[in-house]
N, C-alpha and C positions, 0 to 999 in steps of 0.2 A: 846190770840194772839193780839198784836196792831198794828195798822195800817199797811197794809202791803203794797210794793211795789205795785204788781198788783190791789189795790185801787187806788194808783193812777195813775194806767195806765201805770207803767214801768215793764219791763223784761230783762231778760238776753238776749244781742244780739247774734247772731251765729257768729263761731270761724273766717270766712270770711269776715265778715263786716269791713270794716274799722278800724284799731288801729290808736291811737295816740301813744301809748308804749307798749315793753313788759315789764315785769318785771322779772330778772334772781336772785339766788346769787351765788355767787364766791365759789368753794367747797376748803374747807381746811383742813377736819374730813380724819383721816387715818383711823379711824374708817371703815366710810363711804365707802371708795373706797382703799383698806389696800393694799399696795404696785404696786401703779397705777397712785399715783399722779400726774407725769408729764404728763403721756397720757390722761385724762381728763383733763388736762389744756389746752392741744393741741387742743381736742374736743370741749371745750369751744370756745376756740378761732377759731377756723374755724366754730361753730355758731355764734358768734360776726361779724365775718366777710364776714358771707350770710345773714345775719339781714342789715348791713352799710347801703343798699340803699333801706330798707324798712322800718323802722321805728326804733323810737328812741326805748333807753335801759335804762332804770331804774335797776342799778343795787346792790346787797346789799354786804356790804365788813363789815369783820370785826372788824377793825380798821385802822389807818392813814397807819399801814407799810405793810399791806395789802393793802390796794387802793396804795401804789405808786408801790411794786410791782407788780401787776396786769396792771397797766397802763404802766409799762415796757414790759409787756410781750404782753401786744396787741398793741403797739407799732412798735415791733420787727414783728407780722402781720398785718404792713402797717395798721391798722386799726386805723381811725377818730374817736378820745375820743371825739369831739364835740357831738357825736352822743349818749354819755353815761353821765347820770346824776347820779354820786355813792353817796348811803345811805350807813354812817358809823352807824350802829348796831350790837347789839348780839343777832346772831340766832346759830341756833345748825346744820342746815341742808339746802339741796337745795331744797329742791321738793317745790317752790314757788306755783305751782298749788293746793297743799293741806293746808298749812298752812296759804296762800294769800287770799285775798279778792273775792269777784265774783261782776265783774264789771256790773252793768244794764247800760240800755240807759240814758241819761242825767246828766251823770257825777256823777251818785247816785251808792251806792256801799253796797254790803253785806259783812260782816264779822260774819263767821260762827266762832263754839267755834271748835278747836282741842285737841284732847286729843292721839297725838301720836299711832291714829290706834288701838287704846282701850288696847296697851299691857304697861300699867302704870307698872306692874310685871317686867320687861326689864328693866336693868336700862339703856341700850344704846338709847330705845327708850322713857325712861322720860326725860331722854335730852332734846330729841324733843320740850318737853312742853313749851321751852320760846320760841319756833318759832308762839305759840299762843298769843305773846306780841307786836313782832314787828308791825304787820299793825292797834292794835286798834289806834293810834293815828295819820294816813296816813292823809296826806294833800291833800283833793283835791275839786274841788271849788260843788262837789255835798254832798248829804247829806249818812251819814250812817246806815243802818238798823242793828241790833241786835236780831237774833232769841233768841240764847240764846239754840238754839242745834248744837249738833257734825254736823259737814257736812263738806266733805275735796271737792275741786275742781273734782281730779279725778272720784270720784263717779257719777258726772253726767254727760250729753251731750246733750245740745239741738240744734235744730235746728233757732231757732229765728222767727217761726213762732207758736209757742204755746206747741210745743212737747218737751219732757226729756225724756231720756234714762238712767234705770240705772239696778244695781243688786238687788236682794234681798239678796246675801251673802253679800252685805257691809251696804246696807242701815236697812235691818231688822236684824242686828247682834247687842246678844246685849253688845256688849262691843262698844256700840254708844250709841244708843238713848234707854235703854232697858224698860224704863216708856212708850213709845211712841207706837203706834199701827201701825199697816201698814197703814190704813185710817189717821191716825193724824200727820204722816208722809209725805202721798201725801197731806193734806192742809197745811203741810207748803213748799212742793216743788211747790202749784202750787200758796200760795200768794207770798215768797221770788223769786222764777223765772218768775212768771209771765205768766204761761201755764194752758193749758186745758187737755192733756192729757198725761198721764204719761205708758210707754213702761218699763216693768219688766221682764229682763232677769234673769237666774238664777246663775248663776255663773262667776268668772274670771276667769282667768288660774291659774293653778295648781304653788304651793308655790310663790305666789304673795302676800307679808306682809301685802296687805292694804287692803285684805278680798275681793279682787274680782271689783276691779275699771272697771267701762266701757270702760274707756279710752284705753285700753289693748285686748279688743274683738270688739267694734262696736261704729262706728263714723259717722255722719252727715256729710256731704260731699258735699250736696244743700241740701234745703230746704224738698223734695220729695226722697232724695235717702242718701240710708245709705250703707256702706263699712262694713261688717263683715268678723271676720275670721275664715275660715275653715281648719280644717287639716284633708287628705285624709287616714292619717297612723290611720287604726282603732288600730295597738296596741301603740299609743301613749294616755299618761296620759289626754291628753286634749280632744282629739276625741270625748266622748259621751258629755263634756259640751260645747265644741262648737256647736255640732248639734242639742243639744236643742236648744241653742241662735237659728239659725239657723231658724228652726223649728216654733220659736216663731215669728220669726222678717216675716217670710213669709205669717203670718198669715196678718199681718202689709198693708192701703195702700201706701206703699212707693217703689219705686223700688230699688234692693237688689243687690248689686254686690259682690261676694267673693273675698277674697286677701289667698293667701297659710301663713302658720307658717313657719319663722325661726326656726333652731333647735340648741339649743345652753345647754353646762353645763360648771359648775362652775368647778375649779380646782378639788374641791373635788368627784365630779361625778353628785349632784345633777342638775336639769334638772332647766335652769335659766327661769323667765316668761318674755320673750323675745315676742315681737307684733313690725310689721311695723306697727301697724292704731295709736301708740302712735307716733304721727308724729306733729308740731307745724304748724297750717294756718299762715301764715303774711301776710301782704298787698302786698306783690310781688314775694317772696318765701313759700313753702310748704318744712320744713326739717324733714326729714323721718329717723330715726334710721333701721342702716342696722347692719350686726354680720357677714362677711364674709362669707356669707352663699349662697345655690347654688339659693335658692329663692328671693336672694339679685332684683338682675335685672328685674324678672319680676314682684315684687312689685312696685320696681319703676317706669316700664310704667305705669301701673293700676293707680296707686295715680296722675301722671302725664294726664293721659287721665280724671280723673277725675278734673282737677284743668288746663285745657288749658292758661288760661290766670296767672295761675303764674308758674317759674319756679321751679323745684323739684328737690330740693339737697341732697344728700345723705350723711349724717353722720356716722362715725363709734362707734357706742355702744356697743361697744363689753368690755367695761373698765367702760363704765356708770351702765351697767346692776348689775355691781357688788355691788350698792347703792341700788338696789332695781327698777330702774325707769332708764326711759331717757326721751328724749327730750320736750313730753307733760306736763310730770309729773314736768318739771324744770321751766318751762316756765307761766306767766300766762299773757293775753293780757289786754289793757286799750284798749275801746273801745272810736272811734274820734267824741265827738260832741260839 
C-alpha cells in the first residue's frame, strides 16, 4: 500500500460539513428508468431546484444537445444555471455516488476502481464500466489517491470523526475485492478514509443490486448518533436483517434513533429496496426520497428533528427506484475548503 491519505493527516469529512458542490448526472438510459423518463426528469429537477440556494451543481451531460436540452428544461423551473457548471462526458449511468470520487479534507480526493457491482456477466451492467473513466482525470486544485481496489461511495458512511459504517454483504463479497481479507480491507478503509474504527453490519435490503449498500439501512446523522431502519412487519422480507443491524449498532457508543420502511414493488410484483435514510445532507437542505407511502410523513419529521437547522424536502422516488437507487446514491458532495 503507498502512502495513504490518513499519513498524512486527511480523511473523509462527514456528509454535513460544508460543500462547495454536488456532483449529479443527467439520466437518459431508458434502460435505466424504462418508460418513466419524463417523471425523473421532473424529479431531477425539483432536486436542482432545492439544491439553488445551497450549493453549486457540478453536473455531467452527455453531449452538447443534451446540455442544451437539459438547460431548457430547468429553465422552464425558474432554475439559476449560474448555479450549474455542466461536464460534457460518456458515462453510462447516474448513481455519481458509486462510480465518483470520495472527497477528503483539503481538496485531496480518492478514486476508487469500479467494476459495475461485480456483475461483469450483465451486459446492462458492463455498460456501467466507463462510468469508471470519467473522474480519473477530475480537475481539482488537490491531489488524487489511487487504491487500486473496488469500492463504490455507497458502501460506506462515516461520520467525520474517525468512524465508517459499512456491510459485510458488499464489502466482503467477492465479486469486489475477492484477493482481499476482511483485515486488509479494514487497512485500506481506515488509511483511504482516514478512521480508527470501522462498524460491520450484515446485510442491506432485500434485491438491492449493489449487494447491500449502507446508504439504504443506517446513516450518520451527528457525529454521536446514527439513524437506522427498522421494520416492525416481522412477515416482511427485511425484518430479520434489519434487526440484526439493529442489534449490532446497539451494541455501538452512539445514540441510535429508528426510522420505519417504505413499502413499495415494482410493476411486476417484486418488492423494490426502497429506504428514507438514502436521503442527500446539503449545506441548507436534507432531500429525502419519499414512494407515496403511509410512512411518507413521519420519516419526514424524524430526518427533520434530526437536522433543525436545515430544511427537509421531500422528493418523490417512486420513478427513481426503478434504477436501482435515489437520491444518495445519485448524488456525491465536494467538500468547501
Amino acid at each position: 500500500m503507498n502512502t495513504t491519505p490518513k499519513q498524512l493527516g486527511l480523511s473523509m469529512p462527514a456528509e454535513w460539513e460544508i460543500h462547495s458542490a454536488v456532483w449529479l448526472a443527467w439520466p437518459f438510459d431508458q434502460t435505466t428508468f424504462p418508460n418513466r423518463m419524463d417523471r425523473v426528469e421532473k424529479s431531477y429537477c425539483k432536486i436542482f431546484k432545492a439544491l439553488e440556494k445551497s450549493e453549486r451543481v457540478e453536473l455531467l451531460v452527455l453531449n452538447d444537445d443534451t446540455k442544451s436540452s437539459v438547460e431548457k428544461k430547468l429553465q422552464d423551473y425558474n432554475i439559476d444555471l449560474k448555479q450549474i457548471t455542466f461536464h460534457v462526458v460518456n458515462y453510462a449511468d447516474v448513481w455519481t455516488r458509486d462510480f465518483g470520487p470520495t472527497f477528503l479534507n483539503n481538496n485531496d480526493w480518492v478514486k476508487w476502481e469500479y467494476n459495475a457491482y461485480g456483475k461483469s456477466d450483465d451486459p446492462y451492467f458492463t455498460d456501467l464500466l466507463k462510468d469508471n473513466l470519467v473522474f480519473n482525470n477530475l480537475k481539482t486544485p488537490g491531489n488524487k489517491f489511487s487504491p487500486g481496489i473496488v469500492m463504490e461511495g455507497g458502501s460506506i458512511e462515516v461520520n467525520g470523526q474517525g468512524t465508517v459504517m459499512t456491510t459485510e454483504q458488499c464489502l466482503l463479497n467477492p465479486n469486489r475485492n475477492p484477493k482481499l481479507s476482511k483485515n486488509e480491507i479494514e487497512k485500506y478503509l481506515k488509511g483511504y478514509l482516514g478512521v480508527e474504527k470501522i462498524i460491520w453490519l450484515k446485510k442491506g435490503l432485500i434485491n438491492d443490486h449493489t449487494d447491500g449498500h449502507i446508504d439504504d439501512v443506517a446513516r450518520f446523522v451527528a457525529e454521536d448518533k446514527i439513524l437506522c431502519t427498522y421494520e416492525d412487519d416481522i412477515s416482511d422480507e427485511n425484518y430479520e436483517i434489519l434487526k440484526s443491524n439493529f442489534q449490532i449498532l446497539k451494541k455501538e457508543p452512539f445514540e441510535l434513533i429508528t426510522i420505519p420502511m417504505p413499502h413499495m414493488k415494482y410493476g411486476d410484483g417484486t418488492k423494490a429496496p426502497v429506504s428514507y435514510v438514502n436521503f442527500y445532507i446539503a449545506n441548507k437542505v436534507v432531500l429525502v426520497p419519499i414512494f407515496n407511502d403511509p410512512n411518507d410523513e413521519k420519516a419526514l419529521k424524524i430526518i427533520q428533528n434530526c437536522f433543525p437547522d436545515r430544511k427537509v424536502v421531500g422528493i418523490d422516488a417512486s420513478d427513481l427506484i426503478y434504477g436501482g437507487g435515489t437520491i444518495h446514491c445519485m448524488t456525491q458532495q465536494q467538500p468547501n475548503f
